[in-house]
HTML snippet that shows the backbone in 3Dmol.js (N, CA, C, O; Angstrom):
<script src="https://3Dmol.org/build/3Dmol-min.js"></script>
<div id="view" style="width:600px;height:400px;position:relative"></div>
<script>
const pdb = `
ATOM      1  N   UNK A   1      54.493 -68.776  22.050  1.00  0.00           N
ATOM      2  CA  UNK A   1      53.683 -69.358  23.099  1.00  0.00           C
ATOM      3  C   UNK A   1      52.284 -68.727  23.054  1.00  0.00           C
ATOM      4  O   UNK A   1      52.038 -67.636  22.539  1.00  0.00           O
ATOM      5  N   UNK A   2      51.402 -69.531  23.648  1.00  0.00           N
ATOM      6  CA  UNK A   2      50.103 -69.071  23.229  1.00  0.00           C
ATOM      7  C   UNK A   2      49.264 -68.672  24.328  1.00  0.00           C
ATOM      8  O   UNK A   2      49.040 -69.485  25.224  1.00  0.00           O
ATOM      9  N   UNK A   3      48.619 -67.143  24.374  1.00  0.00           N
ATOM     10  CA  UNK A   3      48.351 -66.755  25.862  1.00  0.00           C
ATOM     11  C   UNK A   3      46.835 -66.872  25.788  1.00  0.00           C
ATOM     12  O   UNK A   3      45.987 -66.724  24.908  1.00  0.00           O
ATOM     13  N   UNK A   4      46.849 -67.258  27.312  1.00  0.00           N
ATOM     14  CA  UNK A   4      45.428 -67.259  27.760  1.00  0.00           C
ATOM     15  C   UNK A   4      44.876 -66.100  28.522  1.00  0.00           C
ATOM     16  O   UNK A   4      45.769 -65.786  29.309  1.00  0.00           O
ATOM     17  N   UNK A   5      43.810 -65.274  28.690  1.00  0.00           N
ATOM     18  CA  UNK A   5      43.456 -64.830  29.940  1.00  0.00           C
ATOM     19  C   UNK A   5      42.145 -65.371  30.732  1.00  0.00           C
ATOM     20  O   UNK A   5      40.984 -65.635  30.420  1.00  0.00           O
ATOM     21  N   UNK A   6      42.910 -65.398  31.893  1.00  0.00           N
ATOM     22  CA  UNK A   6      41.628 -66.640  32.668  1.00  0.00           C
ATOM     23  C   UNK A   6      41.157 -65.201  33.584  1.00  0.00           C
ATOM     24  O   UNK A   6      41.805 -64.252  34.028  1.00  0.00           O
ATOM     25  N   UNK A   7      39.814 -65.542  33.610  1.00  0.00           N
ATOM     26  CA  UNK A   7      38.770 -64.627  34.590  1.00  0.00           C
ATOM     27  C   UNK A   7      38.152 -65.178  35.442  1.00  0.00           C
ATOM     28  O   UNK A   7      37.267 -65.691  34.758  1.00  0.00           O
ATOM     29  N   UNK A   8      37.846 -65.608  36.960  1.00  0.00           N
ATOM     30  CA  UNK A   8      37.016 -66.020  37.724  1.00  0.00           C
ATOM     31  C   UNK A   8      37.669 -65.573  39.482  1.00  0.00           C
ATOM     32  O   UNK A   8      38.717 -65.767  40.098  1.00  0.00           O
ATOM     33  N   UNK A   9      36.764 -65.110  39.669  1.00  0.00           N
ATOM     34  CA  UNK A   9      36.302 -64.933  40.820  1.00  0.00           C
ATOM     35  C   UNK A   9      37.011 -65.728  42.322  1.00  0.00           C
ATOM     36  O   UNK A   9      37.181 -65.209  43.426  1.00  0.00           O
ATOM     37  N   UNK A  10      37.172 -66.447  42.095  1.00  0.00           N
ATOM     38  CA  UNK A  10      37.570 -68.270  42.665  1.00  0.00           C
ATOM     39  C   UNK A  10      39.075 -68.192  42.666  1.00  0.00           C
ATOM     40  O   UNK A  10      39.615 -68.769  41.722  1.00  0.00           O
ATOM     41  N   UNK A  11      39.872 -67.584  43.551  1.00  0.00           N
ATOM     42  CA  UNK A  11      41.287 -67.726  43.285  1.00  0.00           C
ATOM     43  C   UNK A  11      42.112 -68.861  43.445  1.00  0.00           C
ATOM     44  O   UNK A  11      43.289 -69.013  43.118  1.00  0.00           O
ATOM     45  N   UNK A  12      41.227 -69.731  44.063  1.00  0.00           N
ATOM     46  CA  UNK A  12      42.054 -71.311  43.917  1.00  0.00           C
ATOM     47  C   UNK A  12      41.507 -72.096  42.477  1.00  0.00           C
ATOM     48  O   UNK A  12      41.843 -73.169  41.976  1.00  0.00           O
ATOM     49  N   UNK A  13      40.414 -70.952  42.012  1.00  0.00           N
ATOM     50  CA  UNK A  13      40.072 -71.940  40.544  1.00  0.00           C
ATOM     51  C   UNK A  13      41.660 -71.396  39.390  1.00  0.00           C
ATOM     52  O   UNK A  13      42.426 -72.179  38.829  1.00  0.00           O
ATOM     53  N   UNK A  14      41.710 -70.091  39.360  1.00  0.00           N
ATOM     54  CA  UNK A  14      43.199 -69.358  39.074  1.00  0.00           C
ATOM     55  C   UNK A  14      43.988 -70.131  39.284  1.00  0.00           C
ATOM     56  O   UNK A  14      44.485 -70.737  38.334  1.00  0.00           O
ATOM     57  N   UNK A  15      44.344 -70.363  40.442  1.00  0.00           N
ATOM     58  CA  UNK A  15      45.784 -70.979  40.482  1.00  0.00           C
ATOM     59  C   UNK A  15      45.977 -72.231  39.887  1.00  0.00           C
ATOM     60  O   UNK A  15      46.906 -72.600  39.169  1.00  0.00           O
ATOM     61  N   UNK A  16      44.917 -72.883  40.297  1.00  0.00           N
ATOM     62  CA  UNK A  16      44.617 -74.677  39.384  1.00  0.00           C
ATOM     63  C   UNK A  16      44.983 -74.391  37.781  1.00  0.00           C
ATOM     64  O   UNK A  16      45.948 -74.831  37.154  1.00  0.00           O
ATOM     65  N   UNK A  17      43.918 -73.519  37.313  1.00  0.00           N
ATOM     66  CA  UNK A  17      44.412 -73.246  36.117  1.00  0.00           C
ATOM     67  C   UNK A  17      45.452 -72.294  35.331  1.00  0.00           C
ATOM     68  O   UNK A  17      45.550 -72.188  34.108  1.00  0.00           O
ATOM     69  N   UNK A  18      45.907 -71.892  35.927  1.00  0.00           N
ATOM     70  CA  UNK A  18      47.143 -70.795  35.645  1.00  0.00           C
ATOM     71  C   UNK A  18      48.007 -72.038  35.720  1.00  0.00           C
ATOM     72  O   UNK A  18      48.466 -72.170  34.585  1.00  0.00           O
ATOM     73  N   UNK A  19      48.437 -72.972  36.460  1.00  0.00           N
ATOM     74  CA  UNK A  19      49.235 -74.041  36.718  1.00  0.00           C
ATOM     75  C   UNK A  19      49.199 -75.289  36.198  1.00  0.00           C
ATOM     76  O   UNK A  19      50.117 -76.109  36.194  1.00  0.00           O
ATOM     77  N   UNK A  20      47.559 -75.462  35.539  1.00  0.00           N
ATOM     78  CA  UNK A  20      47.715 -76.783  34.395  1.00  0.00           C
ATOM     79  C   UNK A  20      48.322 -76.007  33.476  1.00  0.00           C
ATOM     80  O   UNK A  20      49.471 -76.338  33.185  1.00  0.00           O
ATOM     81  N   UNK A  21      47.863 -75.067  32.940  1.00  0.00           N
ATOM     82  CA  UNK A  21      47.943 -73.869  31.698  1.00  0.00           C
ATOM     83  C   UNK A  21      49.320 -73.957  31.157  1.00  0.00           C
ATOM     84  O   UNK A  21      49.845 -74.182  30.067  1.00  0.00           O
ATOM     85  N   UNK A  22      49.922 -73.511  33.157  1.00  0.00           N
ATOM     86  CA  UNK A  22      51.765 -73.322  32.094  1.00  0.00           C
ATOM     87  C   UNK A  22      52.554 -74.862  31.912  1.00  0.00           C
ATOM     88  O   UNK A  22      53.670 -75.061  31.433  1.00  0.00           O
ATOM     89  N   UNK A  23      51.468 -75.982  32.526  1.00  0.00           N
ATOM     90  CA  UNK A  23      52.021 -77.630  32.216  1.00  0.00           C
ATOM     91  C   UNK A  23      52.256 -77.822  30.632  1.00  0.00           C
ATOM     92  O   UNK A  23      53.179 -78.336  30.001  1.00  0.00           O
ATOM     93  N   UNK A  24      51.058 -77.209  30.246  1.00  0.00           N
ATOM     94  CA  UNK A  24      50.548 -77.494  29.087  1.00  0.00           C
ATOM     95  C   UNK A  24      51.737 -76.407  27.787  1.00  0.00           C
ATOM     96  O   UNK A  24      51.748 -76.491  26.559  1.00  0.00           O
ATOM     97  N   UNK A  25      52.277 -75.823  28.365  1.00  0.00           N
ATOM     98  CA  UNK A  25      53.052 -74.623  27.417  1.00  0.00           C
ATOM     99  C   UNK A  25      52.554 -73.453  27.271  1.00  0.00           C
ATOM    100  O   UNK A  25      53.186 -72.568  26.695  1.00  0.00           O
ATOM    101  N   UNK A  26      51.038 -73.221  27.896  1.00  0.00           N
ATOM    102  CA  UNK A  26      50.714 -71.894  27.751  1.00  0.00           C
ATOM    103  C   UNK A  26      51.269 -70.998  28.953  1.00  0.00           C
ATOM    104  O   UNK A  26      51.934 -71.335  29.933  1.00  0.00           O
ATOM    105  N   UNK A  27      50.705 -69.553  28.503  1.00  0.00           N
ATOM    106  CA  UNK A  27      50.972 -68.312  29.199  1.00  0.00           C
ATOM    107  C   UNK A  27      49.482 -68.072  29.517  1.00  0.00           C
ATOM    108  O   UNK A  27      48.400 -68.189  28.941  1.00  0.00           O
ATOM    109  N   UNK A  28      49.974 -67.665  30.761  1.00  0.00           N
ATOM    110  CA  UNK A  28      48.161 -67.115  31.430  1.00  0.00           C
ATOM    111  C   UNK A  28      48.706 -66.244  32.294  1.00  0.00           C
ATOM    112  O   UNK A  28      49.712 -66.165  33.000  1.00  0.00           O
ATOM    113  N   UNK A  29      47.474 -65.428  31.957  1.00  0.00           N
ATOM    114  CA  UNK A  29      47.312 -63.907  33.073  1.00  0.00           C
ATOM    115  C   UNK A  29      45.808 -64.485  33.560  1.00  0.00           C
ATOM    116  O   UNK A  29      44.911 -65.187  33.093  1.00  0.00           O
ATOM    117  N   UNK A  30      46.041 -63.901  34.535  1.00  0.00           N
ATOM    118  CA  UNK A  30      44.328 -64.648  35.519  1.00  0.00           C
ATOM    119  C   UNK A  30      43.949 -62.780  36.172  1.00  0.00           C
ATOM    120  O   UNK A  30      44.763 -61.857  36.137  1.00  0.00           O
ATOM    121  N   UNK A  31      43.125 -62.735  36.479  1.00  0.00           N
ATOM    122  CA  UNK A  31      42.265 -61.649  37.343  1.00  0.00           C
ATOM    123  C   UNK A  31      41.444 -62.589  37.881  1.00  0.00           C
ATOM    124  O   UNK A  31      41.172 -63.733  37.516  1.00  0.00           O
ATOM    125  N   UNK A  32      40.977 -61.718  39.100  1.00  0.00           N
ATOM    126  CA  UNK A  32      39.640 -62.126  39.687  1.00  0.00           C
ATOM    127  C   UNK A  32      38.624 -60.888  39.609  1.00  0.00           C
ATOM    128  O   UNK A  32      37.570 -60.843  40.243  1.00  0.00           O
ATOM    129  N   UNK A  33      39.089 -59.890  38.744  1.00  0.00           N
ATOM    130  CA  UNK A  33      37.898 -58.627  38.647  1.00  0.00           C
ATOM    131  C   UNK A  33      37.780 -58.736  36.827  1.00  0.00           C
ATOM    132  O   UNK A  33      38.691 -58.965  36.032  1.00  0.00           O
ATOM    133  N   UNK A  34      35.995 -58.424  36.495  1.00  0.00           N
ATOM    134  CA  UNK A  34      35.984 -58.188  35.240  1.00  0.00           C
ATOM    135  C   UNK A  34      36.722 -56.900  35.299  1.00  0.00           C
ATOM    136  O   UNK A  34      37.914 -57.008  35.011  1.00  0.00           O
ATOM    137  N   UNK A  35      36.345 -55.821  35.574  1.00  0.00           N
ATOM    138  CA  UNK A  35      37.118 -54.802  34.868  1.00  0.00           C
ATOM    139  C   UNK A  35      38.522 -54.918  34.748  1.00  0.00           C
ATOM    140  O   UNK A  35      38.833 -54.607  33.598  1.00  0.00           O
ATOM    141  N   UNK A  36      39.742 -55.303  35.590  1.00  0.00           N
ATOM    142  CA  UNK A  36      40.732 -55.755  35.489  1.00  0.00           C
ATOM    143  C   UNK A  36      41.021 -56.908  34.211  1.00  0.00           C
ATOM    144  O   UNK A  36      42.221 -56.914  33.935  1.00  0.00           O
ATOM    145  N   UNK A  37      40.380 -57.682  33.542  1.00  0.00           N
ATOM    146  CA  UNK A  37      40.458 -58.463  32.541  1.00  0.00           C
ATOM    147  C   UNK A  37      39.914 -57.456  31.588  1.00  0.00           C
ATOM    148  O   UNK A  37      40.556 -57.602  30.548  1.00  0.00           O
ATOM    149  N   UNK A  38      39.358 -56.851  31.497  1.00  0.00           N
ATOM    150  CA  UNK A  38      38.978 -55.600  30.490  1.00  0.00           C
ATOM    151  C   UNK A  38      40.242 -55.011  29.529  1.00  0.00           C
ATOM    152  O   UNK A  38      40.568 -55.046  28.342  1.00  0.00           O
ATOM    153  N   UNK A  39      40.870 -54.306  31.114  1.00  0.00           N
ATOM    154  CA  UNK A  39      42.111 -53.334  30.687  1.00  0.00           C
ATOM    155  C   UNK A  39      43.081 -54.306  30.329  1.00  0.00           C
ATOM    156  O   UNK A  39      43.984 -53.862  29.620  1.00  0.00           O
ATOM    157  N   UNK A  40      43.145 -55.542  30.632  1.00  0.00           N
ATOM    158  CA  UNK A  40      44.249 -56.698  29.940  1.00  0.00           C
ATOM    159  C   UNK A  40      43.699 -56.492  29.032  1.00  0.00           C
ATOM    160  O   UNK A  40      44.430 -55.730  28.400  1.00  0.00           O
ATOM    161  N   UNK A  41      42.325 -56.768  28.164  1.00  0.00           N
ATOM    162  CA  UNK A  41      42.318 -57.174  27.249  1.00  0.00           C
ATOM    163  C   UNK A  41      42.555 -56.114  26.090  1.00  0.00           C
ATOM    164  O   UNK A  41      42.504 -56.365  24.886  1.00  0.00           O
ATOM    165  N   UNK A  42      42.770 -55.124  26.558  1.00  0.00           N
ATOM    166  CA  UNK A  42      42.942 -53.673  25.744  1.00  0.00           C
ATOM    167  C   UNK A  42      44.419 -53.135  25.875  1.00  0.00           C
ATOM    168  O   UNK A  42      44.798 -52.111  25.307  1.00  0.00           O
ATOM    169  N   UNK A  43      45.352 -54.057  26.818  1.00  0.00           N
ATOM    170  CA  UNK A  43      46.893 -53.984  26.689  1.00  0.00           C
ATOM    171  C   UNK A  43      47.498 -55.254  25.779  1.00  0.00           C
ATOM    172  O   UNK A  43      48.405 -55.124  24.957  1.00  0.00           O
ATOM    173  N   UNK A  44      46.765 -56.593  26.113  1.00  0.00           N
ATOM    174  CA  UNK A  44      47.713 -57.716  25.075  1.00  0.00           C
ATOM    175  C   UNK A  44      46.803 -58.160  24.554  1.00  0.00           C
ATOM    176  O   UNK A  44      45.607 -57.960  24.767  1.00  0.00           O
ATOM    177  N   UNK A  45      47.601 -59.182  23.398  1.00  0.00           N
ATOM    178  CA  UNK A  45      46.494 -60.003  22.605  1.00  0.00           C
ATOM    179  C   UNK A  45      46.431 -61.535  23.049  1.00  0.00           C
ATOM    180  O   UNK A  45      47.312 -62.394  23.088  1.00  0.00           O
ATOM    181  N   UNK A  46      45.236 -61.568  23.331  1.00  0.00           N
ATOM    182  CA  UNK A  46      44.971 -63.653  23.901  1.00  0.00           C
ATOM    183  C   UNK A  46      44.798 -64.378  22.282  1.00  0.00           C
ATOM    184  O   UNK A  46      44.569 -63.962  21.146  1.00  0.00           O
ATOM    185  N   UNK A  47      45.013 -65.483  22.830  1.00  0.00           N
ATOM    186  CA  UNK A  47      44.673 -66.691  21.755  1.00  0.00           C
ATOM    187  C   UNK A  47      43.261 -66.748  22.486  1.00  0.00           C
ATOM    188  O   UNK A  47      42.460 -66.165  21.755  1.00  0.00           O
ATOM    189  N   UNK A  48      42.643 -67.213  23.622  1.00  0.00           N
ATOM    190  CA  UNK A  48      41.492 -67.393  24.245  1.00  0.00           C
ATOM    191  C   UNK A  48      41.316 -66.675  25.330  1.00  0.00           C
ATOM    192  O   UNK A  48      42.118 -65.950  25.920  1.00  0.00           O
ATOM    193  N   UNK A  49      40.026 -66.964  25.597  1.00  0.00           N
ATOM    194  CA  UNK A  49      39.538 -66.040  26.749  1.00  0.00           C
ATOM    195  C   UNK A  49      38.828 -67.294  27.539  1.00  0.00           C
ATOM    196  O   UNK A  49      37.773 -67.725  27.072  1.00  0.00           O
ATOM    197  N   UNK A  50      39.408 -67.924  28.790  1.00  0.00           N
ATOM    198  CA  UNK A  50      38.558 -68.621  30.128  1.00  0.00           C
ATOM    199  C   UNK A  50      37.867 -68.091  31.163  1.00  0.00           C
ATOM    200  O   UNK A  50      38.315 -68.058  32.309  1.00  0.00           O
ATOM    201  N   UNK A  51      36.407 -67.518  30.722  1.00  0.00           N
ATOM    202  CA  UNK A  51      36.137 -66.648  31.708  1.00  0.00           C
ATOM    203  C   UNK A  51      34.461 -66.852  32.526  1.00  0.00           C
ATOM    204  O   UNK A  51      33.402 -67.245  32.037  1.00  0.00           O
ATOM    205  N   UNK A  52      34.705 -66.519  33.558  1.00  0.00           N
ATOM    206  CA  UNK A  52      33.868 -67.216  34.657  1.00  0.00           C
ATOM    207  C   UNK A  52      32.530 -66.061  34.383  1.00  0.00           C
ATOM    208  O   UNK A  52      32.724 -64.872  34.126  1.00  0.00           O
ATOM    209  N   UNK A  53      31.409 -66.590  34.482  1.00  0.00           N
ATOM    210  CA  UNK A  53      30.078 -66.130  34.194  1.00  0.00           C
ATOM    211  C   UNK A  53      29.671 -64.426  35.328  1.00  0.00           C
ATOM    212  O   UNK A  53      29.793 -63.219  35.124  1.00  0.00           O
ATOM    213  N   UNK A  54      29.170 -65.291  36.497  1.00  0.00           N
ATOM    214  CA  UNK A  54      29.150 -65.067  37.382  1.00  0.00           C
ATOM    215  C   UNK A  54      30.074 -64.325  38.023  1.00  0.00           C
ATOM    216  O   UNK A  54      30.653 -65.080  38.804  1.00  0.00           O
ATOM    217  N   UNK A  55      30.573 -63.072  38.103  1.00  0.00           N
ATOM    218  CA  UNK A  55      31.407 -62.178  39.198  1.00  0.00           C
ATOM    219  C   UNK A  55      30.855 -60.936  39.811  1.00  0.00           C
ATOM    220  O   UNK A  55      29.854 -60.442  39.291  1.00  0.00           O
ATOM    221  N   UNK A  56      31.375 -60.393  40.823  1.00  0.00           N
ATOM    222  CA  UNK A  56      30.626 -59.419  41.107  1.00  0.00           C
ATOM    223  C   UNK A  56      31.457 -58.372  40.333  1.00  0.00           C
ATOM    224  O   UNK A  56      32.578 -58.704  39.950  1.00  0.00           O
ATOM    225  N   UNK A  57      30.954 -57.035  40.054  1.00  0.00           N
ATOM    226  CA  UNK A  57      30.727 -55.579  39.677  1.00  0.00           C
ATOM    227  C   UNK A  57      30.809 -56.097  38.034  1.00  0.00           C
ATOM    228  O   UNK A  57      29.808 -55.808  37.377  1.00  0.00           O
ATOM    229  N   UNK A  58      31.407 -56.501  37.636  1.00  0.00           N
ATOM    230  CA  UNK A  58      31.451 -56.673  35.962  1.00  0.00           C
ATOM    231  C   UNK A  58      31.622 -58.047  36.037  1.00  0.00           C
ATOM    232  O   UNK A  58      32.496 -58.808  36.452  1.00  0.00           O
ATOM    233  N   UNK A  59      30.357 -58.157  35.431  1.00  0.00           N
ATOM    234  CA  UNK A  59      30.379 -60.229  35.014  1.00  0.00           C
ATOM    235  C   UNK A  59      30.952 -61.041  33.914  1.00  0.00           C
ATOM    236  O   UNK A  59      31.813 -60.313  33.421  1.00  0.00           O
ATOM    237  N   UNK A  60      30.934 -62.020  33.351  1.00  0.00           N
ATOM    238  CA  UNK A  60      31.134 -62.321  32.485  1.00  0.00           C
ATOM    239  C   UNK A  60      30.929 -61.839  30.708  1.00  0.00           C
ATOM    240  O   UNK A  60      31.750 -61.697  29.801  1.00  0.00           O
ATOM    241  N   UNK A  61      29.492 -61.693  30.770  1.00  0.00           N
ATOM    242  CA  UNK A  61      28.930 -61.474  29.684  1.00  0.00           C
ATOM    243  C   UNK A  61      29.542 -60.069  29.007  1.00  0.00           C
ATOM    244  O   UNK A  61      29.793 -59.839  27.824  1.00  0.00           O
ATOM    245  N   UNK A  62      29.708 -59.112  30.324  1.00  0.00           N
ATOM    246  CA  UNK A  62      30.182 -57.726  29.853  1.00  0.00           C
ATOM    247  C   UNK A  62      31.294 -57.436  29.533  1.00  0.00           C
ATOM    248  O   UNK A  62      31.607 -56.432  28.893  1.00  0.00           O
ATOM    249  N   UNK A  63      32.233 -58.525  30.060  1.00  0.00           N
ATOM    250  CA  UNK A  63      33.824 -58.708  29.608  1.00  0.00           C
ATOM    251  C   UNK A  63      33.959 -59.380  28.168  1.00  0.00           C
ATOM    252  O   UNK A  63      34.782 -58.980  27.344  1.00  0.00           O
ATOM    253  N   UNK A  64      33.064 -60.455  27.931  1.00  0.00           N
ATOM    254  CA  UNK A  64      32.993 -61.061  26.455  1.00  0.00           C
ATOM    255  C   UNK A  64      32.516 -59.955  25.665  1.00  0.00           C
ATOM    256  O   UNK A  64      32.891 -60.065  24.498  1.00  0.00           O
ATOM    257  N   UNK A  65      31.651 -58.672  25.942  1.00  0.00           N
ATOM    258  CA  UNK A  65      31.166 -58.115  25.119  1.00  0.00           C
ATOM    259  C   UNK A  65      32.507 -56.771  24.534  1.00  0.00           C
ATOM    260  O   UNK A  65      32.784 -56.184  23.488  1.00  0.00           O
ATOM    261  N   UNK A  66      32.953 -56.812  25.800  1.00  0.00           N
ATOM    262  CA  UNK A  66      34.389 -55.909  25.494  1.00  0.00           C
ATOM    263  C   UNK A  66      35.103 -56.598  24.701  1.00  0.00           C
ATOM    264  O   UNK A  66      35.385 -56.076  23.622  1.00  0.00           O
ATOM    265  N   UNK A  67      35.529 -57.765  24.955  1.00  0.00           N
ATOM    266  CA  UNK A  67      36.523 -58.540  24.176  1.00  0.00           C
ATOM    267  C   UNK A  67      36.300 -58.616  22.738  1.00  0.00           C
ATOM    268  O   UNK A  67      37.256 -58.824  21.991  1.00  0.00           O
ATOM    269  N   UNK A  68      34.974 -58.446  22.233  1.00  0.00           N
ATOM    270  CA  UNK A  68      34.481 -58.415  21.114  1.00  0.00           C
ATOM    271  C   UNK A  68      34.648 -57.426  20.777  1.00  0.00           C
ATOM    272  O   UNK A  68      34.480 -57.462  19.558  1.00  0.00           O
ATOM    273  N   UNK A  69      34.858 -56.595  21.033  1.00  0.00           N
ATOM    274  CA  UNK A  69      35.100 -55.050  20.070  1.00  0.00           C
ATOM    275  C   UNK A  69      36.443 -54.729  20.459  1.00  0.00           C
ATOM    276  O   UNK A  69      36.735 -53.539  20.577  1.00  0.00           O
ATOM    277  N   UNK A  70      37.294 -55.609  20.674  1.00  0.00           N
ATOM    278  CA  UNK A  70      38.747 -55.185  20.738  1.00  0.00           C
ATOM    279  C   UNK A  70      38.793 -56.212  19.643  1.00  0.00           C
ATOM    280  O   UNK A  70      38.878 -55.815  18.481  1.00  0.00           O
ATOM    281  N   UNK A  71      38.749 -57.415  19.891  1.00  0.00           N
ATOM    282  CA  UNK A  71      38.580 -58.553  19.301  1.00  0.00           C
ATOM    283  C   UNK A  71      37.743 -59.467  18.563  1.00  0.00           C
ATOM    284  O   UNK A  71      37.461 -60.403  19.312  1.00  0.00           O
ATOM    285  N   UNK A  72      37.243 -59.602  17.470  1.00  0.00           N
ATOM    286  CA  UNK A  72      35.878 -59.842  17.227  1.00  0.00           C
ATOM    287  C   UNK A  72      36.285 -61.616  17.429  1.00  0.00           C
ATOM    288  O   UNK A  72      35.654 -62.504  18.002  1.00  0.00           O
ATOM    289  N   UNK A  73      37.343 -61.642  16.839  1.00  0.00           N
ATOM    290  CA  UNK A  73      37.155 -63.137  16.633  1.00  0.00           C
ATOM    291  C   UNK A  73      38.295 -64.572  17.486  1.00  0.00           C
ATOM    292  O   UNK A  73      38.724 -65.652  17.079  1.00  0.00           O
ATOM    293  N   UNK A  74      38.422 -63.716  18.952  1.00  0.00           N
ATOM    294  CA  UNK A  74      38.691 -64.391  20.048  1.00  0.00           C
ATOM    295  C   UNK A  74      37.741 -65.316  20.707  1.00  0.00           C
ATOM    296  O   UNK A  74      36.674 -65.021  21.244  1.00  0.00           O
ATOM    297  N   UNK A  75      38.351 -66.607  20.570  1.00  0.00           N
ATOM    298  CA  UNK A  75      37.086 -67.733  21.440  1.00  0.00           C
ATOM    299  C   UNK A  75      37.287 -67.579  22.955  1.00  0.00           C
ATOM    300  O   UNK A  75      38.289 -67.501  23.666  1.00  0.00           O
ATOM    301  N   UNK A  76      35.894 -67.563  23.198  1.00  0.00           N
ATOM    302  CA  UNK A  76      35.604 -67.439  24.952  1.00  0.00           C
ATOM    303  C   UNK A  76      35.225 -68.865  25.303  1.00  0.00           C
ATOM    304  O   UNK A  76      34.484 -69.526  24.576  1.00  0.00           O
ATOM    305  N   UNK A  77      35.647 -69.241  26.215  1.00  0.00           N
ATOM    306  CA  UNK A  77      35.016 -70.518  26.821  1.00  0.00           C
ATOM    307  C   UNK A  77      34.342 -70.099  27.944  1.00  0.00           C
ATOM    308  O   UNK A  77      35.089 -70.198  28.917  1.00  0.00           O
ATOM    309  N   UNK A  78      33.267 -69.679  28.230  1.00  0.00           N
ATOM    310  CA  UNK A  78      32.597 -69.299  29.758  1.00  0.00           C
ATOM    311  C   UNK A  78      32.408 -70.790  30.320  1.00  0.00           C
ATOM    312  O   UNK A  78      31.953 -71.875  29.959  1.00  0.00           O
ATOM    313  N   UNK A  79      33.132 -70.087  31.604  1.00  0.00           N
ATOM    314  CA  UNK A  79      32.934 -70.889  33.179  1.00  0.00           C
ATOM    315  C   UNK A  79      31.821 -70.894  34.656  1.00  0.00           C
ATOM    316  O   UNK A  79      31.273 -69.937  35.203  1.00  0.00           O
ATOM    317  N   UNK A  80      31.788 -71.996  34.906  1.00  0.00           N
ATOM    318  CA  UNK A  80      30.791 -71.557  35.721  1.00  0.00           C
ATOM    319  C   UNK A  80      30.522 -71.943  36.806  1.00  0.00           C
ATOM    320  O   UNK A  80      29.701 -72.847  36.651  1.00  0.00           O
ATOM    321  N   UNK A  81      30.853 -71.706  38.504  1.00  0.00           N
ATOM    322  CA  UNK A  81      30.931 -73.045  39.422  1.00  0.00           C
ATOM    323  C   UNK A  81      29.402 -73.118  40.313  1.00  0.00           C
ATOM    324  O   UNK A  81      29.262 -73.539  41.461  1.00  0.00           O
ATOM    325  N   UNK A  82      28.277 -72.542  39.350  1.00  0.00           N
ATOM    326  CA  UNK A  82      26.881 -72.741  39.939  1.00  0.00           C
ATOM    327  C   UNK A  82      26.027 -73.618  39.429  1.00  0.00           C
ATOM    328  O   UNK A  82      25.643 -73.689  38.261  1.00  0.00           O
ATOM    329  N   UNK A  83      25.594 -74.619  40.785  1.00  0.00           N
ATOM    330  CA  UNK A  83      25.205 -75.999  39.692  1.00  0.00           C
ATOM    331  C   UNK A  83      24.135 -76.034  39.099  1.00  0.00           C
ATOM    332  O   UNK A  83      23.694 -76.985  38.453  1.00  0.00           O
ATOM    333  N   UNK A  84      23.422 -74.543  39.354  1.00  0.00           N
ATOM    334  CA  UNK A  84      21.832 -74.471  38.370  1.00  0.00           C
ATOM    335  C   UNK A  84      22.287 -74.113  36.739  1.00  0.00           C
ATOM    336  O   UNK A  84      21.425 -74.006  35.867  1.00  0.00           O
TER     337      UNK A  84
END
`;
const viewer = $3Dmol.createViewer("view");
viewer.addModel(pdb, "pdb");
viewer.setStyle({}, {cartoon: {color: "spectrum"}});
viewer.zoomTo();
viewer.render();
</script>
């Protein structure tokens, strides 16, 4: 089975997608803190990373930049629910 870790802020955006996710056959771990998706990402291995731009104390960008040096060649899909 193929795991996801979803990151955003938005815990009804989590649950929506944690719940298409396991429709679909995947496995998802969700956080709503970057640093918490950090230390996931330095305990298991994802197929992808769904992760929201915008969070407070550790944002997006700094979690993709971790993920990259655990992982160089994990695809991120950044999310984003700000309409600028």
């Amino acid at each position: 089975m193929k795991r996801i870790l979803v990151v955003d802020d938005d815990e009804a955006i989590l649950r929506l997608l944690k719940k298409t996710l396991a429709m679909l056959g995947f496995e998802a771990d969700c956080t709503t803190q970057g640093q918490q998706a950090i230390e996931l990402l330095q305990k298991y291995r994802y197929d992808l990373i769904l992760l929201d731009i915008r969070m407070p104390e550790v944002n997006g960008v700094e979690v993709a930049a971790a993920a990259h040096k655990n992982a160089p060649s994990i695809p991120i899909l950044f999310m984003s629910g700000n309409p600028n």
